[in-house]
C-alpha positions in Angstrom: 99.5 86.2 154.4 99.5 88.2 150.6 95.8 87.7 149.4 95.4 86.0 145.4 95.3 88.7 142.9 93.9 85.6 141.0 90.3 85.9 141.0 90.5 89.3 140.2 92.1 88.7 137.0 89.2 86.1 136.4 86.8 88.7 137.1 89.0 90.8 134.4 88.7 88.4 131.5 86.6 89.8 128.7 83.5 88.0 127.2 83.3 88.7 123.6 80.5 86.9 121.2 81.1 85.9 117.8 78.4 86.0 114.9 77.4 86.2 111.7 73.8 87.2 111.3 71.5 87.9 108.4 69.4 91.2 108.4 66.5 89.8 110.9 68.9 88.4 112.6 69.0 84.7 111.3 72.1 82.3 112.3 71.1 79.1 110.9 68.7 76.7 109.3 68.1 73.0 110.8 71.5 73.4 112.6 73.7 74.5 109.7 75.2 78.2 109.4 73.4 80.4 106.8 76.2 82.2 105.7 80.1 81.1 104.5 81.6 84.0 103.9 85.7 83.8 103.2 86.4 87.1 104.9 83.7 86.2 108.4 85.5 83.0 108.5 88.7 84.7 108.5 88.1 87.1 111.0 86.5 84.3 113.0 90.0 82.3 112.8 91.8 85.5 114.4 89.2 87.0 116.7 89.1 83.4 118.5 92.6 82.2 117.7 94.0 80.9 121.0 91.1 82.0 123.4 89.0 79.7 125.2 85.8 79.1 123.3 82.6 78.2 124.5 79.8 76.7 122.4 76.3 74.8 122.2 76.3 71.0 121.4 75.0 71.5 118.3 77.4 74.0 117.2 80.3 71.7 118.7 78.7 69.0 116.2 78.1 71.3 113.4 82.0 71.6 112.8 83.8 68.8 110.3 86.3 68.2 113.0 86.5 68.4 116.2 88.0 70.7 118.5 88.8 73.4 116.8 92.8 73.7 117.2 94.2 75.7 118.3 92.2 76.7 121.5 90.2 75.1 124.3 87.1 74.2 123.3 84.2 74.4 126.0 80.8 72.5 125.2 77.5 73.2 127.0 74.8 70.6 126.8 72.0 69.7 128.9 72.8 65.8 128.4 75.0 64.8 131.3 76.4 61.8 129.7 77.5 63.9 126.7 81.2 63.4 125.3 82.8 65.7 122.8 86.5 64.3 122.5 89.2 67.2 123.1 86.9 69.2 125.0 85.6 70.7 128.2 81.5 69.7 128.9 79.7 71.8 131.5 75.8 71.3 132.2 75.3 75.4 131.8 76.9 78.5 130.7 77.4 80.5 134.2 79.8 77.3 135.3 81.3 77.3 131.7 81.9 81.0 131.5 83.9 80.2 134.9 85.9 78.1 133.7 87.0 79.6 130.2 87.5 82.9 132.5 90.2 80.8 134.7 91.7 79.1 131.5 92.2 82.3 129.9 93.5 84.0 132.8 95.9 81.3 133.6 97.5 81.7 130.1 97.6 85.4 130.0 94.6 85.9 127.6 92.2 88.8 127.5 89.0 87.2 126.6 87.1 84.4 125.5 84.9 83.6 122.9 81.1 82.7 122.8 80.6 80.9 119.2 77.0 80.3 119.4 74.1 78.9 119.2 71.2 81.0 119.8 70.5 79.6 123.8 74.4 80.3 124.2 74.5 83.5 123.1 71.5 84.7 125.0 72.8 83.1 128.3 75.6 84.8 127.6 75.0 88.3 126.7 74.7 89.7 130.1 78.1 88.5 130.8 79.5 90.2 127.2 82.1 92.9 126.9 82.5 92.7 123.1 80.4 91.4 120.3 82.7 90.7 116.5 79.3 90.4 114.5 79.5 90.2 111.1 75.8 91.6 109.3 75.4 90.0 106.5 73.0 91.8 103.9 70.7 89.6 103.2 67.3 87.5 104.2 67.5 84.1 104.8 65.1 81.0 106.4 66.1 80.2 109.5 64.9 78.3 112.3 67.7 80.1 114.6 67.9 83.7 115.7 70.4 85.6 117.6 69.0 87.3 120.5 67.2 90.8 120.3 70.1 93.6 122.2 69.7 97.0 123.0 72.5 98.6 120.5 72.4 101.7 122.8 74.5 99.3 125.5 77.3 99.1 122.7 79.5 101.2 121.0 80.8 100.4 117.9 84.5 100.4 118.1 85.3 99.5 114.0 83.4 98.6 110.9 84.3 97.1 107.9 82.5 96.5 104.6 83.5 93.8 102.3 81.7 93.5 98.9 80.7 90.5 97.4 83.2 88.5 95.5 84.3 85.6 94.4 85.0 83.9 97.8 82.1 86.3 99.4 79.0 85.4 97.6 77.1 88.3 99.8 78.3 91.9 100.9 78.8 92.1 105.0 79.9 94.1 107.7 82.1 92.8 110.3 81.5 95.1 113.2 83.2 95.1 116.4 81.1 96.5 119.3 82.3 97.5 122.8 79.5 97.3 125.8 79.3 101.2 126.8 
């Protein structure tokens, strides 16, 4: 009998995380985003376009509408009787990460995407291939951190500056990093 080649595409499914971060760090303030960049929300649109994505409840209710289109939307809250209309609820990220693995592989996509918050993103990083962050140069409060890395494990594969503007009221980077 052949054996599945299945769970070895599964296995092959890239994790990348998504992010836009202020110099220390910061991601957002009493659940809202800190930054609203034109050209991070942009690359945001085509970095996760089609890919599973997998978010925190609060980030899943931070959005004006619900799912994002587009893609399957994964939600990971610690409330069991959660519902988020249009999406996929797990308890935790391992069984989560599973699952947008097994979506993606299933429809011939390379990755998936980790959107945040802070709790997701750290759960998550072990599991990460890639990491689109855009640094954003500038200080913010923030009650919301991403998590501290070791930026030896990554390589950066592409950087780009954008300048402030009038749809960029701050200069960035958008970085794409590669796990060494």
């Amino acid at each position: 009998m052949p054996t599945s080649t299945f769970p070895a595409a599964v296995d092959a499914i890239g994790v990348r995380i998504v992010a836009a971060i202020g110099r220390r760090g910061e991601l957002g303030l009493n659940n809202q985003l800190l930054f609203r960049l034109k050209a991070d929300m942009a690359n945001f649109r085509r970095v996760t376009a089609k890919t599973p994505m997998l978010m925190g409840r609060k980030t899943w209710d931070s959005f004006p509408r619900r799912p994002l289109p587009g893609r399957p939307n994964l939600v990971v809250t610690r409330n069991l009787a959660f519902m988020a209309p249009g999406a996929h609820v797990f308890s935790s990220v391992p069984p989560a990460l599973a699952a947008a693995r097994a979506m993606a592989a299933h429809a011939g996509i390379a990755e998936v995407t980790i959107i945040g918050g802070a709790d997701i993103f750290a759960a998550a990083l072990p599991a990460a291939t890639h990491m689109t962050l855009t640094e954003v140069d500038a200080e913010r409060e923030a009650t919301v951190f991403f998590p501290v890395f070791d930026r030896r494990e990554w390589r950066e594969v592409s950087a780009r500056r954008i300048e402030a503007d009038a749809d960029n009221e701050l200069p960035c980077v958008i970085r794409e990093l590669e796990r060494r």
